[in-house]
N, C-alpha and C positions, 0 to 999 in steps of 0.2 A: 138942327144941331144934335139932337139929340138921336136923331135917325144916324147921321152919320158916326156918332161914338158907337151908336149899335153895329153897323156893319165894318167899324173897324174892331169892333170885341170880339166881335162871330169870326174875320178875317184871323184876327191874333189865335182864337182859339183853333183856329180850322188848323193853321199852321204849325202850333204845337200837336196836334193829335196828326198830322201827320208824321214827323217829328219820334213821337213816342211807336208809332206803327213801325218807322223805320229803324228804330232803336229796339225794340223786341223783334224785329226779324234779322238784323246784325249781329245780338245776345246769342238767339238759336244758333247760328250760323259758327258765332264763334264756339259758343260752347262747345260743337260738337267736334271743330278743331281742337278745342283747348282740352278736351278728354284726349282724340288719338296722340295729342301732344303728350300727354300727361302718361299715358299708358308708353310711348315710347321713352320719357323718361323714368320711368320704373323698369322698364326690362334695359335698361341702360346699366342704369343702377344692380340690376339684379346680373348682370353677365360680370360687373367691375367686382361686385364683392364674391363672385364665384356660386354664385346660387343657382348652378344651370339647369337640375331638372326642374323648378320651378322656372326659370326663363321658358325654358322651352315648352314649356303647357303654355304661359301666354304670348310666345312670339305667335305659338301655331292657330291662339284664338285671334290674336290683332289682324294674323294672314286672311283669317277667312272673315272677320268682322269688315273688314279692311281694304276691298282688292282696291279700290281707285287711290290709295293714301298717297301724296307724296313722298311718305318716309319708306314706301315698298323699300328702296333699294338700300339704306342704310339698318334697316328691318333684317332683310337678307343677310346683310355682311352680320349680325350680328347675330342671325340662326346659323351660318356656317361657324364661326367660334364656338357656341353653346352645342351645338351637332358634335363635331371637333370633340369637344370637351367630357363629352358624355358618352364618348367612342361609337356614336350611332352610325356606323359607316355605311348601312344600308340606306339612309335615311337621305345620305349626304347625297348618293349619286340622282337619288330623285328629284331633290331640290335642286342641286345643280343643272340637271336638263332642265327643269322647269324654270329656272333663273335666266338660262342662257336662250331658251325657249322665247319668254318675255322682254328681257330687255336687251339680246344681243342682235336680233336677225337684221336691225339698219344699221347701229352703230356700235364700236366695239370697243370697249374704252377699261379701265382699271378695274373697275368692277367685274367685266367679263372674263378676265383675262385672272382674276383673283378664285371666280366662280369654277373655271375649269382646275387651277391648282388644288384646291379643296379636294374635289373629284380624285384628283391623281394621288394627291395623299394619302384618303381615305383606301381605294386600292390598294398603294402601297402598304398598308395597316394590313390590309386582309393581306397581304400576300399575293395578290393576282396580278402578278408583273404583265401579263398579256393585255389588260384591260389598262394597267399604266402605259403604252403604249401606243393604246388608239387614242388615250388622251393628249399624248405627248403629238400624234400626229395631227390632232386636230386644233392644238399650239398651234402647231409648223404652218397649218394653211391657212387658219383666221389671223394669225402672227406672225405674218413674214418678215417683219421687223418688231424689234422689242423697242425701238425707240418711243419715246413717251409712255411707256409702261413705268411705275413706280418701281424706285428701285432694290427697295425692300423684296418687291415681288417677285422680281427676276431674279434677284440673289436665294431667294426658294427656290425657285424654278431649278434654277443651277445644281443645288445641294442636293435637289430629290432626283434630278439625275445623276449627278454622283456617287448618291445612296445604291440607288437602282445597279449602276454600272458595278459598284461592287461588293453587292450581295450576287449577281451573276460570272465574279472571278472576269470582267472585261475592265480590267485595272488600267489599257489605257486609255477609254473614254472616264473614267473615274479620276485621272490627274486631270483630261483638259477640264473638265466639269468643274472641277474642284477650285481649280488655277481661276475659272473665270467668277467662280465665287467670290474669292479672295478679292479681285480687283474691284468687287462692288463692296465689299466688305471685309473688316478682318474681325476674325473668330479662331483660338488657339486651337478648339475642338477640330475645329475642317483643318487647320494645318496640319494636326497629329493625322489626320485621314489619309491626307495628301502625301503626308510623309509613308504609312502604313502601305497604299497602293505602292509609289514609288518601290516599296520594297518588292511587294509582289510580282512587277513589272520585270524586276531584276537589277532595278537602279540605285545600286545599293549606294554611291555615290550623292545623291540627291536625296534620298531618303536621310544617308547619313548629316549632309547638311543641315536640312530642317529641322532633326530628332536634336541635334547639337544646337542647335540654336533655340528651343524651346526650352532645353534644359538650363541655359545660360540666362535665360528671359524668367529661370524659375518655376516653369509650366510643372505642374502637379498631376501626376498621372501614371497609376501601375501599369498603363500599355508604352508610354514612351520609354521606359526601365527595358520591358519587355522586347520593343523592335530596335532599341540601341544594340541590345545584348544578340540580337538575332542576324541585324545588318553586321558585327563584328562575325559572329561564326559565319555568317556568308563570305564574309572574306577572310576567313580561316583565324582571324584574330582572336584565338581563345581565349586565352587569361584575359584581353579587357571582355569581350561577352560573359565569361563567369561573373565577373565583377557586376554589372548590371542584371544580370538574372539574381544575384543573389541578394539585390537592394529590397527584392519585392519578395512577402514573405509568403505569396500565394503558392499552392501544391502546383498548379502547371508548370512558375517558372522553376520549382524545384525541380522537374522532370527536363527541362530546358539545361538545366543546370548540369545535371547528369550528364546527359549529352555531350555538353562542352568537354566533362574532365575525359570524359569517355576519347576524345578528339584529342585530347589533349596527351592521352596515353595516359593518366591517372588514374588507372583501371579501379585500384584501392580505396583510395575518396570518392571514386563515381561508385562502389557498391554500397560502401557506407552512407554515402547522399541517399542512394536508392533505396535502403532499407530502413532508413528515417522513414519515407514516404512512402513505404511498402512494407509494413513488419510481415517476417517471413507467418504464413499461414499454422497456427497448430491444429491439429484436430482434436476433438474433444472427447471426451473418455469415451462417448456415446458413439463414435465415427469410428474409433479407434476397436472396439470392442466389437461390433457390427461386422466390420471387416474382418475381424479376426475366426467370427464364429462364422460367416460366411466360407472362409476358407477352408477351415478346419471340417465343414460339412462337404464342402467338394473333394475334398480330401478322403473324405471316411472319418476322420476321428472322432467318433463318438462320443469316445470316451470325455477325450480332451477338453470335445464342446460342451459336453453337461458340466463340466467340472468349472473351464469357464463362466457357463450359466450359474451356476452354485458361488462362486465369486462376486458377481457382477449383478445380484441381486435386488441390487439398491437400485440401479436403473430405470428409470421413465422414460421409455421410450419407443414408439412403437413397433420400428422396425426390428430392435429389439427384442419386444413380446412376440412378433412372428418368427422370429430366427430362434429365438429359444422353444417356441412350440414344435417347430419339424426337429429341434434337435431329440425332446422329449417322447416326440410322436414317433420318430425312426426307431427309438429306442424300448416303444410298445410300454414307455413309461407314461400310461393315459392320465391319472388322475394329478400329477403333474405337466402334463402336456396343456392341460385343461386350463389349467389355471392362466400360462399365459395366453391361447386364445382367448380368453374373457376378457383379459386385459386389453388385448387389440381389439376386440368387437367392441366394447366399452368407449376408447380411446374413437377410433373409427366412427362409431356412432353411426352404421348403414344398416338397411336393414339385411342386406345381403349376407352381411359377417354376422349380425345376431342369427339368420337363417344356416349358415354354416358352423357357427356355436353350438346351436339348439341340435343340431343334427350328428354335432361330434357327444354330445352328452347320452343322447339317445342309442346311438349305434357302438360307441366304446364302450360306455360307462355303465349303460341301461338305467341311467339317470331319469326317469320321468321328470320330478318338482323339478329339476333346472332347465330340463326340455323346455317343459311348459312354458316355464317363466321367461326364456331367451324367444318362444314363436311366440310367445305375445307382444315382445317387443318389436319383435320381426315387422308382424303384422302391423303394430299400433305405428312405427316410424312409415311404413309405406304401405298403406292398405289395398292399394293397388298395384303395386311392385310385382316382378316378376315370380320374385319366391312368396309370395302372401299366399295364394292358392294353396301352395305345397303345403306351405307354416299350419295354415287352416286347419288341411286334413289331418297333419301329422298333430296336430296340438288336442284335436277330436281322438288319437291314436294314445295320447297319453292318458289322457282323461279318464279313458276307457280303463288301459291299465294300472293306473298311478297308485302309489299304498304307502303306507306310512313305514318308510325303511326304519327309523327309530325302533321303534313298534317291534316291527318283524324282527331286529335284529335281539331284542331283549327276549322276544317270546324264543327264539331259536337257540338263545341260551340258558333258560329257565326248562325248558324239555330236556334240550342234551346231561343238564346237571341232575334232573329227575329222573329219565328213563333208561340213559346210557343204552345200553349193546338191547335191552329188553324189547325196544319199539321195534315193530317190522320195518320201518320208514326212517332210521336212526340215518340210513345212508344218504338219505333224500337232505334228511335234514343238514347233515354235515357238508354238502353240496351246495347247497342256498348259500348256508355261511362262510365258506372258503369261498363261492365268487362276487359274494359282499364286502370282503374281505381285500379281493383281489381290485373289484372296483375301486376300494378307499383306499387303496393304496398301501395297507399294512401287507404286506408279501409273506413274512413270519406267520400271523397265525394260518395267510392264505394257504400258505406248506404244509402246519399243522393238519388243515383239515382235510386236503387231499391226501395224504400220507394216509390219516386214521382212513378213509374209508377203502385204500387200495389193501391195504394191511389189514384189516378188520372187516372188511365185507367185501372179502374177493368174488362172493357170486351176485353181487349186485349189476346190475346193469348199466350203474354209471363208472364203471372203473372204466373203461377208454377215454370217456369225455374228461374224468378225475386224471388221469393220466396228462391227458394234454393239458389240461388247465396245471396241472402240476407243473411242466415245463415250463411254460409260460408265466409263471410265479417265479421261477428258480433267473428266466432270462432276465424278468424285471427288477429281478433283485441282485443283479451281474452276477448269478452264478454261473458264467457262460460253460464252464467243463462240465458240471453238473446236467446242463443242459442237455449238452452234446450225450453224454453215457445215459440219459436217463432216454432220449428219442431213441439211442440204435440198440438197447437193451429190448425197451417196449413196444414197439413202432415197425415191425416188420413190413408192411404195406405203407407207405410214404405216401398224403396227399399235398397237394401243392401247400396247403394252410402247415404239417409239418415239414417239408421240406424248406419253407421259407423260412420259419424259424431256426428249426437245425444250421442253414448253411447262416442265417446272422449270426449264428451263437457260435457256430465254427470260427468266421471273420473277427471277430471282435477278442476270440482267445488264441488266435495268431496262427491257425492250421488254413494257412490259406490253401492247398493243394486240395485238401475236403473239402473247401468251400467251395473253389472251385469247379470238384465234380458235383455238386449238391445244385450250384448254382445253373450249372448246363442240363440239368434235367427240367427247370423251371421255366424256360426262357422267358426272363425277367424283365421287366417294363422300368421306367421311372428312376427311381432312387437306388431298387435292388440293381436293376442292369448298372451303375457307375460302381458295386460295387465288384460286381461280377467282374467287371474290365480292373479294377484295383488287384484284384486276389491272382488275375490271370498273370497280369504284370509282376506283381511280387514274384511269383513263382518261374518266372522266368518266359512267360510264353508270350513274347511283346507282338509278335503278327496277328494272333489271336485276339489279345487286349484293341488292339489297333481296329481289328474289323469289329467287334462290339460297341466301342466308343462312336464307333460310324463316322457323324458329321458332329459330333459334342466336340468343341474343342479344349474345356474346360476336362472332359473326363480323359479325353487324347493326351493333352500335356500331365497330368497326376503322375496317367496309368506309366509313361515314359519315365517321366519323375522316379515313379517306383522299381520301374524296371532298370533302371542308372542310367540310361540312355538322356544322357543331360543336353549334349549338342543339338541331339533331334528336340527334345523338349525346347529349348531355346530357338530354333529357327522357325519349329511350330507356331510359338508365342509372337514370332516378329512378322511372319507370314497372315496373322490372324488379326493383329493390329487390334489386340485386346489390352486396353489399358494396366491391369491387375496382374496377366500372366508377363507381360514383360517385365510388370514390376517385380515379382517373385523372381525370375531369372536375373535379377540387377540382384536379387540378396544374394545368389547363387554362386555371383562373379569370385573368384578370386583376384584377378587382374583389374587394378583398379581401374583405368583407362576401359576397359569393359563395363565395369559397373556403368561407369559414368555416361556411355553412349547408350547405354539401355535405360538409364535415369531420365537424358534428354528424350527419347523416342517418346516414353511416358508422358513429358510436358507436353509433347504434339499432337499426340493422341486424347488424351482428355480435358474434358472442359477445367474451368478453375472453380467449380463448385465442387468437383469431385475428392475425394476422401485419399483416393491412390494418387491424386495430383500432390498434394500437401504432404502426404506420405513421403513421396519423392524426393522434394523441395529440401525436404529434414535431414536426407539419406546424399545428397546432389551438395548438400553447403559446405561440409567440410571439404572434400572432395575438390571445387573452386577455388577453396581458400587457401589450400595447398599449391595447387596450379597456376591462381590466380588469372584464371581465364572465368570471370564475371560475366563477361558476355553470354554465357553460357546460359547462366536463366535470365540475365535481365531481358534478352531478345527473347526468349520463350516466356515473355509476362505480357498482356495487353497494356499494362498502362505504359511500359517502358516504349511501347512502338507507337502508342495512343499520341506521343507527344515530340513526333520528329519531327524538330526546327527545318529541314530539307524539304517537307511537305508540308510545315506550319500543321494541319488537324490529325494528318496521317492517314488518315482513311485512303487517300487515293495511291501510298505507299504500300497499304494492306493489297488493294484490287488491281495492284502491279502485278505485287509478289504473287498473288493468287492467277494472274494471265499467263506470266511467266510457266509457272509452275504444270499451268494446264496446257500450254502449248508444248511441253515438253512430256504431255503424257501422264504427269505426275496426279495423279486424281483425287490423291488423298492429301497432298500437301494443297492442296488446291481450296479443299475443303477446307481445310484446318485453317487457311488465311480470312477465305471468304466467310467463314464463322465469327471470327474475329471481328472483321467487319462490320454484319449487322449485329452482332451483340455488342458494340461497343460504338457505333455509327449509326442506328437504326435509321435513319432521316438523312444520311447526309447525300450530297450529287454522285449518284453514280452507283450507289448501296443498290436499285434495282436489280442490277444485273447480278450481282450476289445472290439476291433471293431468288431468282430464277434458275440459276446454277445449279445452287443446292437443292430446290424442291426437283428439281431434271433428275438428281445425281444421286440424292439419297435416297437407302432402301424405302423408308416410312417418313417421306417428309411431310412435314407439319403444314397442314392446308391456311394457315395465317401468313407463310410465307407469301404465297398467291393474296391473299387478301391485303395483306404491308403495300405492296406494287400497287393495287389497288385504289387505296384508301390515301395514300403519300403519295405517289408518281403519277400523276394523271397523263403527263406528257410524256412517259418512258417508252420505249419502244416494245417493251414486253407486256405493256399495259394491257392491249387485244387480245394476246395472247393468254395471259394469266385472267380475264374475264371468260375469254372462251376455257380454261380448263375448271376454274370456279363452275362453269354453268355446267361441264361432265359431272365432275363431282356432284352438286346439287342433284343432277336429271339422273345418277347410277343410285343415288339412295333416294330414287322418286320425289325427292321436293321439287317438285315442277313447277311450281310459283317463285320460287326463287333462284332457279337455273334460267326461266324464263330472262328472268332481270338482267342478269349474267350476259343472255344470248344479244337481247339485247341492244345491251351497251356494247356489244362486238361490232353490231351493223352502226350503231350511233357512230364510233371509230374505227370503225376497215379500215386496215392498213396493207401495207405490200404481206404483212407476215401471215396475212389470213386468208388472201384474194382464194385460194384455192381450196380453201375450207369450207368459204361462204354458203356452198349446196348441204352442207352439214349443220351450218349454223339454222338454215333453216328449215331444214329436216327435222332439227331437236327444239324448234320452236313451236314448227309443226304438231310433233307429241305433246308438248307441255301444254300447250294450249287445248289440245284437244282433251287432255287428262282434268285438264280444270275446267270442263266445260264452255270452254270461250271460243265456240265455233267458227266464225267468222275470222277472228286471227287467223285459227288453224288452218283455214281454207285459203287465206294469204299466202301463208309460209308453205303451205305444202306446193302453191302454182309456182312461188318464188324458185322452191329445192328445185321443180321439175325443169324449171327454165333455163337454172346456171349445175343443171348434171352435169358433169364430164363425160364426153363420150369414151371413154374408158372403164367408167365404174358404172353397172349394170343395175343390182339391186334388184330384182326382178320382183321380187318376193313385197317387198316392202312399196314395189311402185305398183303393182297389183292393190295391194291394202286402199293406200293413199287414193288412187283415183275410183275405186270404191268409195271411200271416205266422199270424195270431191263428187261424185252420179249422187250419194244420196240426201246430198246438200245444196242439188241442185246447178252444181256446175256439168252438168250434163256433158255439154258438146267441149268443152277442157277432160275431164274425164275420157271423152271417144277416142279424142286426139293423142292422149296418151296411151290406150290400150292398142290403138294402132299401133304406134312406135313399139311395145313391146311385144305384140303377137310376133315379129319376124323372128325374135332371139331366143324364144322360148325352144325349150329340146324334148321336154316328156309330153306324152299327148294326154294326158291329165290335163296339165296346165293349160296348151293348146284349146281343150276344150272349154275350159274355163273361161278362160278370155271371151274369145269367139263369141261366147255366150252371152257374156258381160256387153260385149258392142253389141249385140242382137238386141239389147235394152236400152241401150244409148238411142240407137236408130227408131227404136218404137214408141219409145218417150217423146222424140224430136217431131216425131210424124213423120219418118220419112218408112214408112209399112212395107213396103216394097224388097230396102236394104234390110230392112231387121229379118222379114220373112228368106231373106237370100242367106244373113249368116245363122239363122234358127238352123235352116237347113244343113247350111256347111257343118255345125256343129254335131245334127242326126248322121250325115253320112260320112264326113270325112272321119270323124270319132264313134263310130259305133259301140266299139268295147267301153266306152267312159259310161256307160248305164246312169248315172244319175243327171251328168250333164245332158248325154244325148236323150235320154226320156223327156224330161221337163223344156227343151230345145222342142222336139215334136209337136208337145200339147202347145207351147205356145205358139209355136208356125202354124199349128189349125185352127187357134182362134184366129190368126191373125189372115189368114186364108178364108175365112167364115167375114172378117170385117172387109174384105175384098170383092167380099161375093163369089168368092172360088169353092163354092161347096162340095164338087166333086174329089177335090185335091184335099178338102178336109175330111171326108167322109174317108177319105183312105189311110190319112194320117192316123187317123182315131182309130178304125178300123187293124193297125199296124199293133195301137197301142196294144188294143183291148187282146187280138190274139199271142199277144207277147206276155202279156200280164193275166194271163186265166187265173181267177179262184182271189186276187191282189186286189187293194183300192183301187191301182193305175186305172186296171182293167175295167171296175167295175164302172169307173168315173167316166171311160172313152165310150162302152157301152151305153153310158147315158145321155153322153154328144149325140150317137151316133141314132140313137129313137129320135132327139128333137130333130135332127137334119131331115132326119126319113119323112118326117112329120110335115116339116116345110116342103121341101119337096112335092107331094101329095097335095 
């Protein structure tokens, strides 16, 4: 009894310890479920309250903690949201193959088919419609039916094709796309879409529908206002389209707006619309002042300009301080000249302009302390700069001189007051002072003291140099007559330093006819030459004035100007297509209708930053408002064409007018459209061909044009094109690492525009590589050039180089095969012998001894006179005669040498062949 209660105690026990065994391996079991659980419910959690870059650190640890989980696939759906979310669009297309990778290759069900949308969106994000594409086609062939796809899903599907469809202007896959949305789904946004295409399509009937019917339904939206008002002006219904452009208070539909009254014949309300949204430009005292002293210096008026300057004082400005420095400068008015250069090197802040400071103080003024002080800045801004060198020595040069002007100028007047007429050296002294004098700019006593010592020490030595310094006091001080009587009284011998002052000082006090001859004994460079052609003009002698002006067109139109020749001035101006002179010719008009078309020429010709544009605008608005032909500048402004409802963005309105224009020859209206364009469209379809245009067509076009094409257009057709002249540019200023890049990316895209370039592209790949030591490349590109030469372009010279290059980098028998091909077209027996020679090394390199020793020879006897070719051809056909075993034919070769070259190295070296042969022999 008591046995069997024991082995049913032991039984009971056994059973619960099995029992608790299988209940701690169940525990484990579950636990470890109940965590991925637990972790799926927190990234749940964490995607619902928006937490995604935390989500997405632990979707990516549960992924790898993870691989076998059941929850992979709701894991997934739930890193493409938080991906999505976080705009990680690189991230997306990995997961996606890797999603569609794992769970789509048996079966392909809502997940798959979610997994590839993802994909195509993200794409769509980046903009790489090419790559939305392959996805869409790889829809089409795992989905040949969308039946049992969720319909949520399809209804995306639908929409990012109709996004797709019209972002590419193919408006009507964008209605079907659209239409088949709708029947999965209604959404006001896609119907406004659907409506918006429709229009573009031209169905202004169906669009009008829709937009009416959204607007009845209440739909809230500044683009349904906007395509109401647009489908009404597509069907000429003005006044209701004003009425909806006018509902919406944004600046585009006010330019929309315009338009209509403009349609409308309301030319009056459509200028006043337009100048709400366009106040006319003024220029600012600083634009207005610049330009003036600009003129007034082409002109000559000197006078005028410093007088200006003297007015306009207050000015900060830099252009400004350099326009009033050449005024001061021409005028040999230095120590106010000065001032405003300091103000533009200051302003400026290069060292370039403090080295052109330092050097005006030093060489006008004999300024040391301010030398000094502007080349130390010179220096200290760019210590390596081009002028630091110069700055350096000259700053070593002041140093040396430098003295304390204060000083001097107080001891020079404490002597003249002590010693007067009594000093041997009273002359010297009065000298220092009067061009101390002259330097600071007091001109009075500078008179003073030249006068005392011409007056008072006539047998001094410095009355010439007092003399002239005398002049040149009287010119600075505008005593131009003075000037003039004081040079032809004292000055019997003229050198060019007085002759150039006399004839300014003539010009300036109105004898232009003396100037004239004063000016033809100088022949005059720079500033004097535009005055020389002014004075000739004045005086009547306009064929003269004409051949001086040369090719200036600025000093051509004055010197006309002066001479009254106003119609030649004026056709000069319209021929020259210089913004400024047509403008002056427009003040010139009497006839208003004249004015007016030299007003508009002006709008065509310059940009709308310009100073003479706004000028115009000012001078152009009464004018219109009299005529009431507004057109006039509103079509001559970018925003007003920026915004035509007929072309909806306009741009392709611009790169009509601009085709037009060029097909008819017109080059410069052509311009002027296709400027328009990318300055105010830089991105948009079709803007390539603009920038390509213009960098073709302009004198100095701006090498960003080529890089816009570039960097924006990658599918443009000029895209090859504009990489291969990028890589010119690069490989003409030696950056050969980055003309490389350039080259390139020509071969990555060869297209028809280049096939016959391609032996160039890799001819200059060739260089570049070989300039950057990357030999192997360059041995590429050079067999590439040699392969795709045209037999047409020769190169002799350069294909010489190259397979040189290619023998001693060991493409030896490529090398032979090309010096083959060019020995037959060679003409001078230089060259001839060269070659020849050059295969003579190929063949002996290769081991073929026999051919090398055949063209060593060719090159000794067929070229005899090439002395350096055919000698070293000899010595080596005797060694190579000596490796044959042909030692009689060597002993003669050397033999040849040695009595050709008596008393010479050649000689002495064939003579020493020619003991060891004797030697062997024996």
């Amino acid at each position: 009894m008591i046995l069997k209660e024991r082995l049913k105690n032991s039984k009971g026990r056994f059973i619960r310890l099995t029992n608790l065994v299988a209940l701690i391996v169940l525990f484990f079991s579950l636990s470890g479920f109940s965590q991925t659980n637990n972790d799926l419910k927190i990234i749940k959690g964490l995607v619902r309250d928006g937490a995604f870059n935390i989500a997405k650190t632990k979707i990516e640890t549960f992924l790898q903690n993870n691989p076998q989980s059941p929850d992979l696939k709701q894991v997934y759906s739930l890193y493409f949201d938080t991906l999505m979310a976080t705009r990680d669009y690189t991230k997306i297309h990995t997961v996606a193959d890797e999603f569609y990778n794992k769970f789509c290759t048996q079966k392909k069900d809502n997940t798959c088919f979610r997994a590839l949308l993802f994909n195509a969106y993200a794409y769509y994000f980046e903009n790489d419609f090419k790559s939305v594409d392959k996805v869409f086609s790889k829809i089409a062939i795992d989905f040949k039916s969308l039946k049992g796809i969720d319909k949520n899903l399809v209804s995306q599907y639908y929409l990012l094709k109709g996004d797709l469809s019209f972002k590419r202007d193919a408006f009507k896959d964008a209605i079907s796309n659209y239409n088949s949305f709708l029947k999965l789904k209604f959404d006001n946004k896609v119907r406004l879409k659907l409506a918006i295409s429709y229009y573009h399509y031209k169905k202004f009937g169906k669009a009008e529908k829709i937009l009416k019917k959204l607007e009845k339904e209440g739909f809230k939206d500044p683009l349904l206002n906007r395509y109401l008002g647009l489908v009404y002006y597509g069907k000429k219904k003005y006044d209701i389209a004003y009425k909806y452009f006018s509902r919406n208070k944004d600046r585009e539909d006010g330019f929309f707006a315009v338009h209509t009254l403009v349609q409308s014949a309301k030319l009056k309300e459509a200028f006043a619309l337009f100048r709400q949204l366009i106040p006319l430009p003024t220029p600012t005292d600083e634009e207005r002042t610049n330009f003036q002293l600009s003129l007034l210096l082409d002109r000559g008026d000197l006078l005028d300009a410093s007088n200006l300057v003297e007015k306009k004082s207050y000015i900060e400005d830099k252009e400004f301080y350099l326009l009033s420095f050449k005024v001061f400068d021409n005028l040999r008015m230095y120590n106010k000249a000065v001032g405003f250069l300091r103000k533009y090197a200051l302003v400026s802040d290069t060292h370039k302009d403090y080295f052109k400071l330092a050097e005006y103080y030093l060489t006008k003024l004999n300024d040391m302390d301010n030398a000094l002080l502007f080349y130390n800045k010179c220096i200290e801004k760019n210590p390596e700069g081009a002028f630091s060198s110069i700055a350096l020595l000259n700053r070593i040069k002041c140093t040396l001189y430098n003295g304390d002007k204060e000083k001097a100028l107080t001891m020079l007047a404490d002597f003249l007051k002590k010693y007067g007429k009594t000093s041997p050296v009273t002359d010297d002294a009065y000298f220092v002072y009067g061009k101390l004098m002259l330097d600071r700019g007091n001109y009075p006593e500078a008179i003073k003291s030249f006068e005392n010592i011409i007056l008072n020490y006539q047998d001094s030595p410095l009355v010439n140099s007092a003399n002239y310094y005398l002049a040149e006091s009287y010119f600075r001080n505008g005593m131009y007559k003075d000037t003039v009587d004081l040079i032809k009284e004292r000055f019997k011998k003229q050198d060019k330093k007085i002759l150039t002052l006399l004839a300014l000082a003539e010009y300036l006090n109105g004898d232009f006819k003396s100037a004239v001859s004063h000016f033809s004994k100088l022949k005059p460079e720079g500033y004097l030459k535009k005055l020389y052609a002014y004075s000739l003009a004045k005086t009547g002698k306009v064929e003269e004035a004409k051949k001086i002006a040369g090719d200036n067109k600025d000093t051509l139109y004055f010197s006309l100007i002066y001479a009254d020749k106003k119609d030649d001035a004026f056709n000069l101006a319209l021929k020259s297509e210089n913004p400024r002179l047509i403008y002056l010719s427009a003040l010139k008009q009497s006839d208003e209708n004249m004015k007016k078309l030299y007003l508009v020429k002006v709008l065509e010709l310059s940009s709308k930053e310009d100073t003479v544009r706004k000028l115009a605008l000012i001078e152009l608005e009464p004018i219109v408002e009299k005529t009431g032909e507004y057109l006039l500048i509103m079509e001559n402004e970018p925003e007003y064409i920026k915004n035509n409802p007929e072309e909806f963005h306009g741009v392709q309105g611009l790169l009509k007018k601009a085709e037009k224009y060029r097909q008819k020859g017109n080059i410069a209206k052509a311009v002027y459209f296709y400027k328009m364009a990318v300055e105010n469209y830089p991105e948009a379809k079709g803007v390539d061909k603009a920038y390509y245009f213009l960098f073709e067509t302009l004198k100095n076009p701006p090498v960003k044009y080529l890089k816009k094409i570039v960097e924006t257009f990658p599918d443009s057709e000029y895209y090859t094109l504009s990489c291969y002249k990028l890589g010119l540019i690069h490989f003409n200023n030696k950056e050969y690492s980055k003309a490389a890049d350039y080259f390139e990316e020509v071969l990555k895209h060869r297209d028809k525009n280049i096939e016959k370039l391609l032996f160039a592209v890799y001819y200059y790949l060739g260089i570049c590589y070989e300039q950057t030591g990357q030999t192997t490349k360059a041995v590429e590109n050079y067999l590439e050039y040699l392969k795709n030469l045209p037999q047409d372009v020769q190169q002799l010279d350069e294909r010489i180089r190259i397979a040189l290059f290619l023998q001693k980098n060991g493409k030896t028998k490529e090398a032979l095969d090309e010096f083959l091909k060019i020995l037959p077209l060679l003409k001078d027996e230089d060259s001839k012998a060269e070659v020849t020679f050059y295969i003579a090394e190929c063949y002996e390199t290769l081991g073929d001894l026999n051919k090398a020793l055949e063209n060593y020879l060719s090159v000794t006897y067929l070229h005899p006179k090439e002395l350096m070719w055919s000698t070293t051809a000899r010595f080596n056909a005797a060694k190579i005669c000596e490796k044959l075993g042909y030692y009689d034919d060597a002993i003669k070769l050397y033999k040849k040498i040695a009595d050709a070259y008596k008393g010479q190295v050649q000689g002495e070296f064939a003579r020493k062949k020619l003991k060891e042969l004797e030697e062997k022999n024996k």
